[in-house]
Backbone as ProteinMPNN parsed JSONL, in Angstrom:
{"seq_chain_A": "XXXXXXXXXXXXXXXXXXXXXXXXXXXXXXXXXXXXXXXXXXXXXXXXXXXXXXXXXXXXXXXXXXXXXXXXXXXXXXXXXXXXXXXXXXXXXXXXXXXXXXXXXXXXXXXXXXXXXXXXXXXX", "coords_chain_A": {"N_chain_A": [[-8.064, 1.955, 2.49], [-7.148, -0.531, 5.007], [-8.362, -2.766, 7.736], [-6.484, -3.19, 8.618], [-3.892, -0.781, 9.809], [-1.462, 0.732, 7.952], [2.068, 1.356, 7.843], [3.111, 3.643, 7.487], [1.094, 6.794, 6.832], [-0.148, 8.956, 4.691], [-0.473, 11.822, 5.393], [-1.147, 14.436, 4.15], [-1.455, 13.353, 0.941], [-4.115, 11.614, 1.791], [-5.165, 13.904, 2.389], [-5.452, 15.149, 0.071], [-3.75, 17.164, -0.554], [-1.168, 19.371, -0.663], [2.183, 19.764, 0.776], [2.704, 21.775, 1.461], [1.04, 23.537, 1.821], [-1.546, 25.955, 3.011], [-2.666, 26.549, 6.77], [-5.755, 26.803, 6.707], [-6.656, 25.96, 4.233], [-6.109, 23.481, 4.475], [-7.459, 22.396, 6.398], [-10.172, 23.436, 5.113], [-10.204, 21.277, 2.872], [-9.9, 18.837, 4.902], [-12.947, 19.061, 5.447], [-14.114, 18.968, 3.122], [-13.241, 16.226, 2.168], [-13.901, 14.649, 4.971], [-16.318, 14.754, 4.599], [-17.486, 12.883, 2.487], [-16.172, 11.253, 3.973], [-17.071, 10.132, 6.515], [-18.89, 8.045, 8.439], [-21.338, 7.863, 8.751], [-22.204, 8.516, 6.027], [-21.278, 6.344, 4.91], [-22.467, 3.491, 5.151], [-21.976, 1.025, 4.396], [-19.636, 0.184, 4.39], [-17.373, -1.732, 6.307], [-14.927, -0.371, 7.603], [-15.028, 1.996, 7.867], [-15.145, 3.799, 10.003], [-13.073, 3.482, 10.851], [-11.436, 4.844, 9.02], [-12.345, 7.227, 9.104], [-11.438, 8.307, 11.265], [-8.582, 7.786, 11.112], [-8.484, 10.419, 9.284], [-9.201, 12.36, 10.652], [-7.259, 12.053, 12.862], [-5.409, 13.204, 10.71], [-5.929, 15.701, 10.385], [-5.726, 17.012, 12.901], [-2.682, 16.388, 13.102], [-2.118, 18.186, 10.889], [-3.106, 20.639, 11.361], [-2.14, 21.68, 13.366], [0.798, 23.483, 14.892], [3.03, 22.627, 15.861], [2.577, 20.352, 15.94], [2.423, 19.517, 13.489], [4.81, 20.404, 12.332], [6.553, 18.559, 13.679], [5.748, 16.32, 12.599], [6.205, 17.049, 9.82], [9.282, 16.909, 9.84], [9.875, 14.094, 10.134], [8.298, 13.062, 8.108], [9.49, 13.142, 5.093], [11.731, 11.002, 5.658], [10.259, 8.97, 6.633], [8.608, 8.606, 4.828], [10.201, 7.853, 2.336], [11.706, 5.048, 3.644], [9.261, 3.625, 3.17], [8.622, 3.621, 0.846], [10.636, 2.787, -0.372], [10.852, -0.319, 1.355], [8.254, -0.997, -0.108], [9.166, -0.727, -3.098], [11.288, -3.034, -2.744], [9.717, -5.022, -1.568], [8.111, -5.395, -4.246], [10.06, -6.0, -5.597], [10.826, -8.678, -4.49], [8.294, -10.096, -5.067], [8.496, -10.031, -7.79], [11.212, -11.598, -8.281], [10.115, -13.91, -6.777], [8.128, -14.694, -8.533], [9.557, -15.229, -11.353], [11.456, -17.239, -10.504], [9.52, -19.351, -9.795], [8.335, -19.561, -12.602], [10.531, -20.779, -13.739], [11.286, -23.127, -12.05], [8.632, -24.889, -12.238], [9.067, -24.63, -15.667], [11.352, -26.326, -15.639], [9.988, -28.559, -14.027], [8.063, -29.314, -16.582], [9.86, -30.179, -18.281], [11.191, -32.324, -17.167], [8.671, -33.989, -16.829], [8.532, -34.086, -19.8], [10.839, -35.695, -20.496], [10.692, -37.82, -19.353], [8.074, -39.096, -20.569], [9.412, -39.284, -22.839], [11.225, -41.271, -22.332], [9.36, -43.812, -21.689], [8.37, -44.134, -23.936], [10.09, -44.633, -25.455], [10.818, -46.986, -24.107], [8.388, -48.489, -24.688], [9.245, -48.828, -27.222], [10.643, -50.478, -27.661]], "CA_chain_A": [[-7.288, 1.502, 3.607], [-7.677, -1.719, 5.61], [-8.556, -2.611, 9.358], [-4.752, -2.92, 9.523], [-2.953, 0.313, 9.677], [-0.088, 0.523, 7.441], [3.591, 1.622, 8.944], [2.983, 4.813, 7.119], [0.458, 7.109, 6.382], [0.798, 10.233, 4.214], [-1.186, 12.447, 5.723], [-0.687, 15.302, 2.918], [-2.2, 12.575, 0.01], [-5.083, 11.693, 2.735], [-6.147, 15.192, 2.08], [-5.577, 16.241, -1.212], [-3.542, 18.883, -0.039], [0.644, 19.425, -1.086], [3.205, 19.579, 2.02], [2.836, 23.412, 1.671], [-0.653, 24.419, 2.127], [-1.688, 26.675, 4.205], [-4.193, 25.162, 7.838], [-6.799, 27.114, 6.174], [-6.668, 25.005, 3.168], [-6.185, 22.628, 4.747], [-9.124, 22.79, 7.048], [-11.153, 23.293, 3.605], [-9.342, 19.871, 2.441], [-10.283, 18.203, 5.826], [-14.279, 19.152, 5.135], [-14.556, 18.248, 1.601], [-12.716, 14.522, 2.378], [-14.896, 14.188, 5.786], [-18.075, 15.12, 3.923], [-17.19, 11.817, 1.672], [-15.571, 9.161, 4.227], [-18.169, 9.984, 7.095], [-19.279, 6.444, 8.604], [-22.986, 7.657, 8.461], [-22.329, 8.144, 4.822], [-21.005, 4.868, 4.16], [-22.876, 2.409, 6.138], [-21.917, -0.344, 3.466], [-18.134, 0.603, 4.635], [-17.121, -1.729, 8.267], [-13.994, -0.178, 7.823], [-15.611, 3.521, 7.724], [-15.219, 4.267, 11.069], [-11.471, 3.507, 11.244], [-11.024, 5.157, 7.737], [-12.592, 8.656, 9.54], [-10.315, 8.364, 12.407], [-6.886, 8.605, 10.694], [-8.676, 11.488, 8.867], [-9.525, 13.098, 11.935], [-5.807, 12.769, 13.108], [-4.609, 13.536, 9.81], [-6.503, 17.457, 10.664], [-5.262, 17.077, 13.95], [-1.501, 16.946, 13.234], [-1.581, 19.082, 10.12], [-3.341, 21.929, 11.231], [-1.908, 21.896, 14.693], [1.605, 23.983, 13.963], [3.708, 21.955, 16.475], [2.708, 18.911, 15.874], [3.309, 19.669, 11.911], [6.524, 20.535, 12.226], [7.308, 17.301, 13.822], [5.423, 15.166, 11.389], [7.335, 17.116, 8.675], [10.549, 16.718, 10.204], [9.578, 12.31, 10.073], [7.598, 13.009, 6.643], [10.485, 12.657, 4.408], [12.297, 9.575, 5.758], [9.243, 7.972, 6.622], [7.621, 8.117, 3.201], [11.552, 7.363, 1.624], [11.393, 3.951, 4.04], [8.182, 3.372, 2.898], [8.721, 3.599, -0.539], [11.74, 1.648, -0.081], [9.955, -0.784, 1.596], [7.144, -1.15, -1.281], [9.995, -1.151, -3.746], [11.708, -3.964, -2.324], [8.476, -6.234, -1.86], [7.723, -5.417, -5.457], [11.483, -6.853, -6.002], [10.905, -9.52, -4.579], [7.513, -10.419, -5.956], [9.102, -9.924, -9.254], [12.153, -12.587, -8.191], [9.413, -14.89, -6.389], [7.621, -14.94, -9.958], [10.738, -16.064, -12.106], [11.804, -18.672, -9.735], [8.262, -20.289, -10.247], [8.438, -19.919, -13.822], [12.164, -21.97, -13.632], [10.698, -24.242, -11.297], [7.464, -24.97, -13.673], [9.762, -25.112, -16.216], [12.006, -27.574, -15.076], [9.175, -30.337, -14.123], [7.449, -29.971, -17.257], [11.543, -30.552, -19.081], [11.518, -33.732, -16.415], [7.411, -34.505, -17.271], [8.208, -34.497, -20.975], [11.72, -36.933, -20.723], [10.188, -39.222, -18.526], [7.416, -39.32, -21.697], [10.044, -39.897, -23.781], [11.494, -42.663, -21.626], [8.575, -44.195, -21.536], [7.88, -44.057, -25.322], [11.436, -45.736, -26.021], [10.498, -48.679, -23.777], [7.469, -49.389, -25.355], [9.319, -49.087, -28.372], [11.485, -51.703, -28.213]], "C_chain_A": [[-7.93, 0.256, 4.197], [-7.748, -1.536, 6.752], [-7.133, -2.783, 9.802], [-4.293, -1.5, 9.113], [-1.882, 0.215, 9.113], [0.99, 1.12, 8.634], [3.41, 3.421, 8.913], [1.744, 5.972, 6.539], [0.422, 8.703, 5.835], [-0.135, 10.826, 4.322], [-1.769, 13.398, 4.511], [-1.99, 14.64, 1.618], [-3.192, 12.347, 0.354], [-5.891, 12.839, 2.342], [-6.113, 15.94, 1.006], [-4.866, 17.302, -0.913], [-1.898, 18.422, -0.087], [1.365, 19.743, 0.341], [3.274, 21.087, 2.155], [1.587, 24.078, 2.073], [-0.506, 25.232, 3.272], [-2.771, 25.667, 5.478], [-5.104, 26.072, 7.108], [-7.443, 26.301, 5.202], [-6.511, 23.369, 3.828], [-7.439, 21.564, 5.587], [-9.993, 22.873, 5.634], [-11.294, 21.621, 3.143], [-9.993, 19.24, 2.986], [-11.889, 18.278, 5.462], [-14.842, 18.474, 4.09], [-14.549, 16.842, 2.142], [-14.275, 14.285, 3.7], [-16.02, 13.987, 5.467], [-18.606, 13.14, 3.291], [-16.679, 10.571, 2.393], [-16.13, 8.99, 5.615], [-18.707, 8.668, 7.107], [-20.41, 6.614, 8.255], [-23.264, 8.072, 6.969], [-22.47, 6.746, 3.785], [-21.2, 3.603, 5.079], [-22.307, 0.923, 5.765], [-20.623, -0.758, 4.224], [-17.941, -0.41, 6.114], [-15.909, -0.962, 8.238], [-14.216, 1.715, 7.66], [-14.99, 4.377, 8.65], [-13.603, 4.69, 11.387], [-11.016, 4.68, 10.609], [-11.147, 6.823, 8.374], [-11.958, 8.761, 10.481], [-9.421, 8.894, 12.067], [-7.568, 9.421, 9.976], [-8.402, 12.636, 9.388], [-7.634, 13.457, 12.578], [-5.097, 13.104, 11.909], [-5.234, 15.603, 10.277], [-6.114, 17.505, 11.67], [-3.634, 17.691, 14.279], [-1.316, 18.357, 12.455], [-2.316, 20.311, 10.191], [-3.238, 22.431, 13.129], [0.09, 22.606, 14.204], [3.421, 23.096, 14.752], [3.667, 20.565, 16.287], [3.143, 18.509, 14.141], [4.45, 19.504, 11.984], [7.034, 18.822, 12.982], [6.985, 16.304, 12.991], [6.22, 15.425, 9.854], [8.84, 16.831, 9.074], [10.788, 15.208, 10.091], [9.36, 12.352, 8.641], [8.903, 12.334, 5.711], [10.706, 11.176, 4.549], [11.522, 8.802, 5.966], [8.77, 7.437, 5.424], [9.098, 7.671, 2.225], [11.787, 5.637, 2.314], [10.668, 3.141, 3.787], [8.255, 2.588, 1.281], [9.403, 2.624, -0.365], [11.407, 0.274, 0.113], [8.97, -1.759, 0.417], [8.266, -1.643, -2.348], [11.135, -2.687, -3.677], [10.901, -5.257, -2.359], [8.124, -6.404, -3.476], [9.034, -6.483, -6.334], [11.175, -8.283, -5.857], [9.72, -10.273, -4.826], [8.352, -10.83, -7.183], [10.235, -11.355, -9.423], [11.579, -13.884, -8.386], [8.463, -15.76, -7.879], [8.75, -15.605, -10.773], [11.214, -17.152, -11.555], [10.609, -19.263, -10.169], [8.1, -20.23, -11.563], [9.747, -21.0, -14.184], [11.703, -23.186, -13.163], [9.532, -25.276, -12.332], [8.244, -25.568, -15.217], [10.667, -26.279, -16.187], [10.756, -28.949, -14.876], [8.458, -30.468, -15.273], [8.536, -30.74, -17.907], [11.341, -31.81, -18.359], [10.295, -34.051, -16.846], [7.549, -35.002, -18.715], [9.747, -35.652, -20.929], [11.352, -37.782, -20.386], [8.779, -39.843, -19.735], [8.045, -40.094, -22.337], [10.606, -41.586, -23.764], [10.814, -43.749, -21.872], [8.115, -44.894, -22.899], [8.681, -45.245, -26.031], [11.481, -46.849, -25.566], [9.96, -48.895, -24.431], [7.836, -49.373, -27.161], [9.813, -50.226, -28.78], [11.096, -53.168, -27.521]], "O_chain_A": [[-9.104, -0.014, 3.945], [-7.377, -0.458, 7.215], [-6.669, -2.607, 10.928], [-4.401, -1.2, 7.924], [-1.07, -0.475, 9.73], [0.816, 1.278, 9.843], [3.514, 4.221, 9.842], [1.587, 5.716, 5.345], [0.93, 9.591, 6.52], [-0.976, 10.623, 3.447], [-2.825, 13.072, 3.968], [-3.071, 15.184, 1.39], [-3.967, 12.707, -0.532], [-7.077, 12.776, 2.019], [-6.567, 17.077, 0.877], [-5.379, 18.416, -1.013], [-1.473, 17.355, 0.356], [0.463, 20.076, 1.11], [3.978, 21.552, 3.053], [1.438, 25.162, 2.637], [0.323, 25.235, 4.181], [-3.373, 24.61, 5.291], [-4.969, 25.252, 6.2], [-8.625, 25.969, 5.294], [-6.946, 22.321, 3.35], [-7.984, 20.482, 5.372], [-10.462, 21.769, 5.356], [-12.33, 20.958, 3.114], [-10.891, 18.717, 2.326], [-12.186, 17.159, 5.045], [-15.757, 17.651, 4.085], [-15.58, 16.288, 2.524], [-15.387, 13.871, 3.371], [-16.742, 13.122, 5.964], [-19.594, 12.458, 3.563], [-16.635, 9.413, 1.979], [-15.876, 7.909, 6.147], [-18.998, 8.099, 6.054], [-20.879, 5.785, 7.475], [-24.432, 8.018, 6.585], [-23.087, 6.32, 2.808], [-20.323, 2.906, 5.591], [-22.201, -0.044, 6.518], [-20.511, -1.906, 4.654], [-18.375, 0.141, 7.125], [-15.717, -0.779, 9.44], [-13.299, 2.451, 7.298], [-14.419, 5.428, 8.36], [-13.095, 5.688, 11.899], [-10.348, 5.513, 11.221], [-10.215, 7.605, 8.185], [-11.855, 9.981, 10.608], [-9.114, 10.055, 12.337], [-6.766, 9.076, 9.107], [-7.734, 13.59, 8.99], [-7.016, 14.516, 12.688], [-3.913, 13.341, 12.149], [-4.407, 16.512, 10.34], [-5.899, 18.716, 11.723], [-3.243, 18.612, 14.996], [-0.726, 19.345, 12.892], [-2.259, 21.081, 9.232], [-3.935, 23.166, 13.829], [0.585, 22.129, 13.183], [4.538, 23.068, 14.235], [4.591, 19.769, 16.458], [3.861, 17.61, 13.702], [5.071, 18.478, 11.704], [7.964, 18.167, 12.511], [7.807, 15.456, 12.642], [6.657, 14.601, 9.05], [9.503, 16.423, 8.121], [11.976, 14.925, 9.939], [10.142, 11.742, 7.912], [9.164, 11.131, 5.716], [10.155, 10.297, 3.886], [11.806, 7.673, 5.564], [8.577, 6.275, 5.068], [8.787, 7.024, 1.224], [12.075, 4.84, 1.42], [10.949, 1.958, 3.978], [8.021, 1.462, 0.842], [8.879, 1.524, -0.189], [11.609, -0.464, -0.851], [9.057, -2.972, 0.228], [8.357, -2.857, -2.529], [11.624, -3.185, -4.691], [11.218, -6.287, -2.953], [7.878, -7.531, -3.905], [8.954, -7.308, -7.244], [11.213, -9.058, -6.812], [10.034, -11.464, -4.832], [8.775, -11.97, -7.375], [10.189, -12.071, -10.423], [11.854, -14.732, -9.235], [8.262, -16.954, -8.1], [8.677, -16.833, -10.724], [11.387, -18.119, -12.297], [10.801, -19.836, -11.242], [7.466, -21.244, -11.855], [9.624, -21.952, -14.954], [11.732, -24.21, -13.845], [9.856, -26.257, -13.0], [8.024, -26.663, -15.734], [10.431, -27.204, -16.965], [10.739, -30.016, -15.49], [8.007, -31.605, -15.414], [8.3, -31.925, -18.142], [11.302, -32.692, -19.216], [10.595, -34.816, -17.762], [6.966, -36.027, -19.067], [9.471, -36.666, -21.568], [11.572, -38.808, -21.03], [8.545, -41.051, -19.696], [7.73, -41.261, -22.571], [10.537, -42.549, -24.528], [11.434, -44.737, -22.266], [7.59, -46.006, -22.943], [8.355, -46.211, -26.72], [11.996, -47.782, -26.181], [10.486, -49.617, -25.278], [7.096, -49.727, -28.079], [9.607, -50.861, -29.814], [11.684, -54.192, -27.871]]}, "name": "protein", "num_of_chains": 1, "seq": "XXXXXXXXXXXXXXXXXXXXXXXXXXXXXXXXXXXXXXXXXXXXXXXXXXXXXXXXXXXXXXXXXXXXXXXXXXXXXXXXXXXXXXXXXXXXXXXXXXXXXXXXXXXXXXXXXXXXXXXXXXXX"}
């Protein structure tokens, strides 16, 4: 993760742990991960600190049973937006790439006539 917060964060994936678990397991989940993204583990890390935060509320919502239920009730369409989202940027990456190959293309097609041009003056 970065010092920016994405839009979305999937709590669930965060912890190794499926949209069904039990909080027990989940709580287990939460320990293991903390053990591992702990700032005073990873001093190297500046972004450590943040990184154990949304952890921290990731155990917060999902083993709180009210506040679950409302994050599952968002979960879905959030992570379907998301995706969406991702899928779309990837689109238009993908577009942004072929246009610059056209483009590219095109001035070398004008780089090599203007050669030619050039060639046929000094031919004659």
């Amino acid at each position: 993760m970065s010092a920016q917060q994405p839009d979305f964060i999937d709590y669930y994936l965060l912890l190794g742990v499926s949209c069904d678990e039990s909080i027990d397991k989940i709580k287990k989940a939460y320990r293991k991960v903390a053990l591992k993204k702990h700032p005073d583990k990873n001093p190297d890390n500046p972004n450590a600190a943040h990184e154990f935060a949304i952890l921290v509320e990731a155990k917060e919502i999902l083993t709180n049973k009210v506040k679950r239920m409302k994050y599952d009730n968002d979960y879905k369409e959030r992570k379907m937006k998301y995706e969406h989202r991702l899928e779309k940027k990837k689109k238009d990456e993908q577009r942004r790439s072929q246009m610059n190959k056209i483009r590219q293309q095109g001035i070398n097609d004008l780089l090599q006539r203007e050669k030619r041009a050039k060639e046929q003056q000094r031919a004659q």
